[in-house]
C-alpha positions in Angstrom: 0.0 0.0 0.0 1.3 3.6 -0.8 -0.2 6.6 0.5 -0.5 9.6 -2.2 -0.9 13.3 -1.5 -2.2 14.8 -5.1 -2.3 18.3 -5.2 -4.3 19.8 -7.9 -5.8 23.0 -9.2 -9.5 22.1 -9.6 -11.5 18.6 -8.3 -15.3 18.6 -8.0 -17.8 20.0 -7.6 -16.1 21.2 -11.2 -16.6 19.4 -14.0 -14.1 19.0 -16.7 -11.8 16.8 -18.1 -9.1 16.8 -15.8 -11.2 16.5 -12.7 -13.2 13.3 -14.6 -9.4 11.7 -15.1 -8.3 12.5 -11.3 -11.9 10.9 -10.2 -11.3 7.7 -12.1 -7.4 7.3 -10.8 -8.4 8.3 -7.5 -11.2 5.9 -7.5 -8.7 2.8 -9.1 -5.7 3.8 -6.8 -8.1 3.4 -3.6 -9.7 0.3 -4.8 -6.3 -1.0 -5.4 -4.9 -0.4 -2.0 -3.6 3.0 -1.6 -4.2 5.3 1.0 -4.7 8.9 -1.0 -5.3 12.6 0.5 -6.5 15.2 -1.9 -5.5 19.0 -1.8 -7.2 21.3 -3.8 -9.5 24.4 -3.8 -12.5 24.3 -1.3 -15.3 22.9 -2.6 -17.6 21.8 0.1 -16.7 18.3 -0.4 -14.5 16.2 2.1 -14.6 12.6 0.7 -14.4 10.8 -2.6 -14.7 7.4 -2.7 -12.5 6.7 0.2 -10.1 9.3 -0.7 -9.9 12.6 2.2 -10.5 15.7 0.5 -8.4 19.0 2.4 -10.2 21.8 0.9 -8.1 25.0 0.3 -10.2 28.0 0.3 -9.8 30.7 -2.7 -11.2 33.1 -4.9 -12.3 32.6 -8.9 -9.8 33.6 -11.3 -10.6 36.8 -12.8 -10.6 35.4 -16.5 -12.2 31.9 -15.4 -14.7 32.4 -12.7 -15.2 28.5 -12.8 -11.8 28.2 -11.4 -10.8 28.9 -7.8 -7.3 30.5 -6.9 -6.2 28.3 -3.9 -3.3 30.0 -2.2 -0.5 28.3 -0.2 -0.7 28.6 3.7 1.3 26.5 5.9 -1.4 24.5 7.4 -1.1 22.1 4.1 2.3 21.7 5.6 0.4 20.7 8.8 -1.8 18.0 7.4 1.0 16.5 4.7 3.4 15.8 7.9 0.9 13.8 10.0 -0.4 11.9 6.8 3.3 10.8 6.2 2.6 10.2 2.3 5.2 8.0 0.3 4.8 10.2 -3.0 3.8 13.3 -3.6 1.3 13.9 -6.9 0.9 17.5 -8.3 -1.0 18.2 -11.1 -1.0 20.8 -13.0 1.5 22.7 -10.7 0.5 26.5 -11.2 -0.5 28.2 -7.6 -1.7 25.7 -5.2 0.6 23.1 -6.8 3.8 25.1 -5.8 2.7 24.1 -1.8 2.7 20.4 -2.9 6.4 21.2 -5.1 7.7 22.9 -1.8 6.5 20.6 0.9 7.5 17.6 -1.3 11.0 18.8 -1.3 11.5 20.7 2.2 10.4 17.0 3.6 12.4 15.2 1.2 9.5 13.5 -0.5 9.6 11.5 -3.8 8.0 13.8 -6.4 5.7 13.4 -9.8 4.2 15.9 -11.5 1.9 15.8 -14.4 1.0 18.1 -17.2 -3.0 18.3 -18.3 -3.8 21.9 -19.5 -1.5 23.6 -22.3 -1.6 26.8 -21.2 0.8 28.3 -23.4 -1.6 27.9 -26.2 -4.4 28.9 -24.5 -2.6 32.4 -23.6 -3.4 32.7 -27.4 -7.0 32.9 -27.0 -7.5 35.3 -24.0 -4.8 38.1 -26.0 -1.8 37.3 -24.1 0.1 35.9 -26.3 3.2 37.7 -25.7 3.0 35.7 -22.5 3.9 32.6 -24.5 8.0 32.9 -23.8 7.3 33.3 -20.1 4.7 31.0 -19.2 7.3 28.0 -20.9 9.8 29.1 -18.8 7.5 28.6 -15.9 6.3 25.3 -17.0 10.2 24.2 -17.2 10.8 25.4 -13.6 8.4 24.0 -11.6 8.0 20.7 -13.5 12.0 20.0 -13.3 11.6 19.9 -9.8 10.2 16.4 -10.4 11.8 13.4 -10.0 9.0 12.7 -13.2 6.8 14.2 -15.5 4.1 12.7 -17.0 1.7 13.8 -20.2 -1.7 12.2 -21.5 0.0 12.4 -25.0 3.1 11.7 -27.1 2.6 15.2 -29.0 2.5 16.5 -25.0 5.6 14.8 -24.4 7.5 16.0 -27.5 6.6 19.5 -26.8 7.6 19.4 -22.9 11.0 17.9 -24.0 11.5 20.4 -26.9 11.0 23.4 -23.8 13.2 22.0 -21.5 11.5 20.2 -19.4 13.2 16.9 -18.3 12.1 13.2 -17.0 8.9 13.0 -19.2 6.8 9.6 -20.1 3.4 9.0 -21.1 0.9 8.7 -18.6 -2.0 6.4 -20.9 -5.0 7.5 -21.8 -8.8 6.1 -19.6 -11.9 6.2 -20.4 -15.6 4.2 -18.5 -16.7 1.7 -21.2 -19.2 0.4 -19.4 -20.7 4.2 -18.8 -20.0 5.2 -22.2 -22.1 2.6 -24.8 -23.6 2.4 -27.9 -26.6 0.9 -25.8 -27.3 4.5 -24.3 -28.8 5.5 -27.5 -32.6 6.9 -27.1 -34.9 8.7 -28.9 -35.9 11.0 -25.7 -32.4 12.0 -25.3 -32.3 12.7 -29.2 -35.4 14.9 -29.0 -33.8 16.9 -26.1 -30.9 17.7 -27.5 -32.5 18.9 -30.8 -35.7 20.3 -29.2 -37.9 18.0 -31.1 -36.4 17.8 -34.7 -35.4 14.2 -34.2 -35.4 13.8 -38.1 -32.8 16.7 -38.2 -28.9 15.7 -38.9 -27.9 16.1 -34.7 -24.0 17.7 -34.0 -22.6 18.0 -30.8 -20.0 19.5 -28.2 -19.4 18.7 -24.7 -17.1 20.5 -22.7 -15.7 24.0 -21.2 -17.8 27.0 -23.3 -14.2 28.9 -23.2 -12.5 30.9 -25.6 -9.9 28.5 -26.5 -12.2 25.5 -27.6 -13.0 27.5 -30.6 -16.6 26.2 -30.8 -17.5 29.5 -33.1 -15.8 27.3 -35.8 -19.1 25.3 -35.8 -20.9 27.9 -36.9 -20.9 27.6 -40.4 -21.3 23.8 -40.3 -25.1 25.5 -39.3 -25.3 27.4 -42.3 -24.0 25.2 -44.8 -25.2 21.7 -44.0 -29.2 21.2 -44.7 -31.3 20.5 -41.5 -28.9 20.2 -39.1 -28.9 21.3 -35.5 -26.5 22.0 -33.0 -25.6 20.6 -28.8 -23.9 22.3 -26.3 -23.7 20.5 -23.7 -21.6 22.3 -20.8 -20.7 25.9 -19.2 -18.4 28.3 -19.2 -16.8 31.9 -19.3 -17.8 31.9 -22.6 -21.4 30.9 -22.6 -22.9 34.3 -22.8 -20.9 35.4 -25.8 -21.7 32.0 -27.7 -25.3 32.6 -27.0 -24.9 36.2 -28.9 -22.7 34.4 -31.9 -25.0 31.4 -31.8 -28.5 33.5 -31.9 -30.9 32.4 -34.3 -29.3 29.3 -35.3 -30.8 26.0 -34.5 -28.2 25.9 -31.2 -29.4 24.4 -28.3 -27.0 25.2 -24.8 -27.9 22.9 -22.9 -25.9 22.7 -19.6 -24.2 20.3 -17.7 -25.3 16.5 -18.1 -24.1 13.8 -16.1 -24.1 9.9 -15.8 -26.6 8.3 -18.0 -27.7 11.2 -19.4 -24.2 12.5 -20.6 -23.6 8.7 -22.1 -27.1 8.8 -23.9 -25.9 12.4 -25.7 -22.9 10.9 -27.1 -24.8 7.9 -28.2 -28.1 9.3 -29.7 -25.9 12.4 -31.8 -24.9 11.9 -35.6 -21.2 14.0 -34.8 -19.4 15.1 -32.3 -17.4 18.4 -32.8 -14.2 19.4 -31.4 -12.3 22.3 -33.4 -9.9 22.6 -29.8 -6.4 23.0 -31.1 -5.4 23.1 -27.2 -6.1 19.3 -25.7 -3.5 17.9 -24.1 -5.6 14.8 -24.5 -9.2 15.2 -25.4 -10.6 12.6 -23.1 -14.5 13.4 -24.4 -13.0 12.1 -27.6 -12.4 9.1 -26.1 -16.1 9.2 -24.3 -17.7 10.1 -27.6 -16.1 7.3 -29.2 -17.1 4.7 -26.4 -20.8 5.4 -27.2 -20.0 4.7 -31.0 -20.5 8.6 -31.5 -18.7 9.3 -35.1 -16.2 12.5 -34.3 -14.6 15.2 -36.4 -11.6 16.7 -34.4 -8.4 19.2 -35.5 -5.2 17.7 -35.7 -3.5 18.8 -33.2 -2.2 18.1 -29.5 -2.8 14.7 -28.2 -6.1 14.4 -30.7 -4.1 12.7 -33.6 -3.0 10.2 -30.8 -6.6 9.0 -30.1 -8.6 9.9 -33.6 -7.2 8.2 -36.8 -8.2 9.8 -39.9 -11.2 7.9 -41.7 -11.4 5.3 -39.7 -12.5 5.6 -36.9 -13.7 9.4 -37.1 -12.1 12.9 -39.2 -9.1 14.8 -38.5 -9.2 18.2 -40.2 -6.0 20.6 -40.2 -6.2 24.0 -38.2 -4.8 26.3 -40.3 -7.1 24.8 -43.8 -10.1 26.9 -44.8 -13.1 25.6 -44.2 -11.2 22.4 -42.3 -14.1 21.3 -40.2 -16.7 21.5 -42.8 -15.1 20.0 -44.9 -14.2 16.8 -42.6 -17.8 16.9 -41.3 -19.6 16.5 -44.8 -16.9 13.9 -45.3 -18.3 12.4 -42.4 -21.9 13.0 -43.2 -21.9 12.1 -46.7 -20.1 8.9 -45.9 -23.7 6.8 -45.2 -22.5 3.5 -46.1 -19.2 3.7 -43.8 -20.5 5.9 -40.8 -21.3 2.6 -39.2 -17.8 1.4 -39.6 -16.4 4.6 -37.8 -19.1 3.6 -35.3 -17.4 0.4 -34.7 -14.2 1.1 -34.9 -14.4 4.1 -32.7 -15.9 2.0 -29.8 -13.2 -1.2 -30.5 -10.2 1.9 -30.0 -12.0 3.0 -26.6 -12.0 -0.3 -25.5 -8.5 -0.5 -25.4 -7.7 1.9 -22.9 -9.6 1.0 -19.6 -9.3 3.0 -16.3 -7.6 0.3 -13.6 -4.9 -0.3 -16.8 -3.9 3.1 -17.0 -4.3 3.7 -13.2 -1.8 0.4 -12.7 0.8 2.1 -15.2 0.8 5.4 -12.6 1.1 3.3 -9.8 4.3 2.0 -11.6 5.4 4.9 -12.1 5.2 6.4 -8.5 7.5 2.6 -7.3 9.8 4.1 -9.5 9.7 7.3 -8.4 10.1 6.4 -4.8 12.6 3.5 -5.6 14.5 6.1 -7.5 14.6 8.8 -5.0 15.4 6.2 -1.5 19.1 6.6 -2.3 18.7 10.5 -2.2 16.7 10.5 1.0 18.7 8.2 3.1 21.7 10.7 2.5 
């Protein structure tokens, strides 16, 4: 048994990709035997699933009112020396993250890190660019602390190593295939989604409504492709300004959905979008794909290493005109081979379960700790 301190920058009540991945791991790495403690913003919640929660209280982040600003105080230090942890997990290391890199050291703790967000290209989106330079040389910092780094993605891996930042693997990709399934498909969920036109060709999204997901690219898709409708399923910063973009279209914003209800959206909709040129991973990619959901994706990030081109969904490039359109009526069009994607798309999720990818992390933190033993005892 190990015990596991994980700091991170946002857990539930939020709702977003990396929080679903840290639920899961958490979830496997208590079911297999470890002993984990949880530090992240306050959010009201104490346990998960065995796992002890120690809330940090903060304030939203100017930008990203969704996201709390946890501050370091030295009562974390407190509560990491009487739970004694054998490794020390920070995710995303940014503000609260820099307790668990300082602690981890200043007690001579084995340390991993792991990189989920790619900021620097999201600096893009919000004008800050000229941040770019800056925020890499942050990145390198704080992640060389670590005795290891881990991505979600080989492109992710490759563009940590070409910035300087050392000790990187691949963490593997998870995904619930028994809550993601083809068998989730119903007509009631259809109708929702496209508020009645069931006989209407259905597109979705799930995810952040943010800037950098790029979801006005759908837009035209709207225009240009008879009788089809569009799903939004999530919130966000950005939510209000979509809803101007988006007004009389056939765009339905539809909130947060959860459980059965998210698996029946990816299962009863004809495409799943995602123009995000920023994923470190994409896991609804993988979610959509589980529920046989045919998806149209940009190439780029850790996409490529999940999607393969026209077979078992589209990959459209960035930086081509009309790139999503043009992959989605590929898609579309495609009648006789949309099943095909179907299939293959579920047979690729089913590869990757969560206790596999949890097992390989729990490998990697024995190697961690094995690695760092000599360097304590002296």
């Amino acid at each position: 048994m190990r015990k596991v301190a994980i700091f991170t920058e946002t857990f539930l009540p939020k709702i977003d990709g990396i929080v679903t991945r840290l639920k899961f791991t958490v979830e496997q790495l208590v079911k297999l035997g470890d002993e984990v403690l949880i530090f992240s913003p306050d959010g009201g919640i104490r346990e998960y699933c065995g796992a002890k929660i120690y809330g940090v209280s903060g304030f939203p982040l100017p930008l990203y009112p969704e996201l709390k600003l946890a501050l370091p105080r030295p009562s974390i230090g407190h509560a990491l020396e009487q739970f004694q942890p054998d490794i020390v997990h920070v995710v995303n290391p940014a503000v609260l993250g820099l307790a668990g890199l300082f602690y981890a050291k200043a007690m001579k703790l084995p340390l991993i890190a792991s990189y989920h967000t790619h900021l620097p290209q999201y600096l893009q989106h919000y004008g800050l660019g000229f941040l770019e330079g800056t925020m890499w040389e942050l990145i390198k910092t704080a992640h060389n602390n670590a005795a290891l780094n881990l991505c979600t993605s080989t492109a992710m891996v490759e563009q940590l190593r070409s910035h300087g930042v050392e000790r990187v693997d691949l963490w593997q990709r998870g995904v619930d295939t028994d809550k993601f399934h083809p068998r989730f498909k119903n007509e009631a969920m259809r109708s929702h989604l496209s508020q009645g036109h069931n006989d209407a060709t259905l597109l979705l999204y799930v995810g952040r409504l943010s800037a950098e997901k790029e979801i006005t690219q759908i837009l035209p898709l709207l225009e240009a492709i008879p009788n089809s409708r569009l799903a939004l399923v999530g919130d966000g910063p950005y939510r209000q300004e979509l809803e101007r973009i988006f007004a009389d279209t056939p765009t339905h914003f539809v909130g947060y959905l959860q459980g059965e209800d998210l698996a029946a959206a990816f299962a009863s909709s004809d495409a799943f979008m995602f123009p995000s040129r920023t994923e470190t991973l994409g896991l609804v990619l993988l979610e959509a794909m589980a529920a046989g959901c045919p998806v149209v994706a940009a190439r780029s990030g850790g996409i490529p290493d999940i999607v393969t081109d026209g077979v078992n969904g589209y990959l459209f490039e960035p930086s081509a005109p009309n790139g999503l359109l043009t992959a989605t009526q590929k898609l579309l069009t495609n009648s006789s081979g949309i099943e095909y994607l179907r299939q293959n798309a579920r047979q690729e999720a089913e590869r990757w379960g969560w206790q596999a990818a949890t097992r390989q992390l729990q490998g990697y933190y024995d190697r961690v700790i094995e690695i760092c033993k000599p360097a304590l005892v002296s």
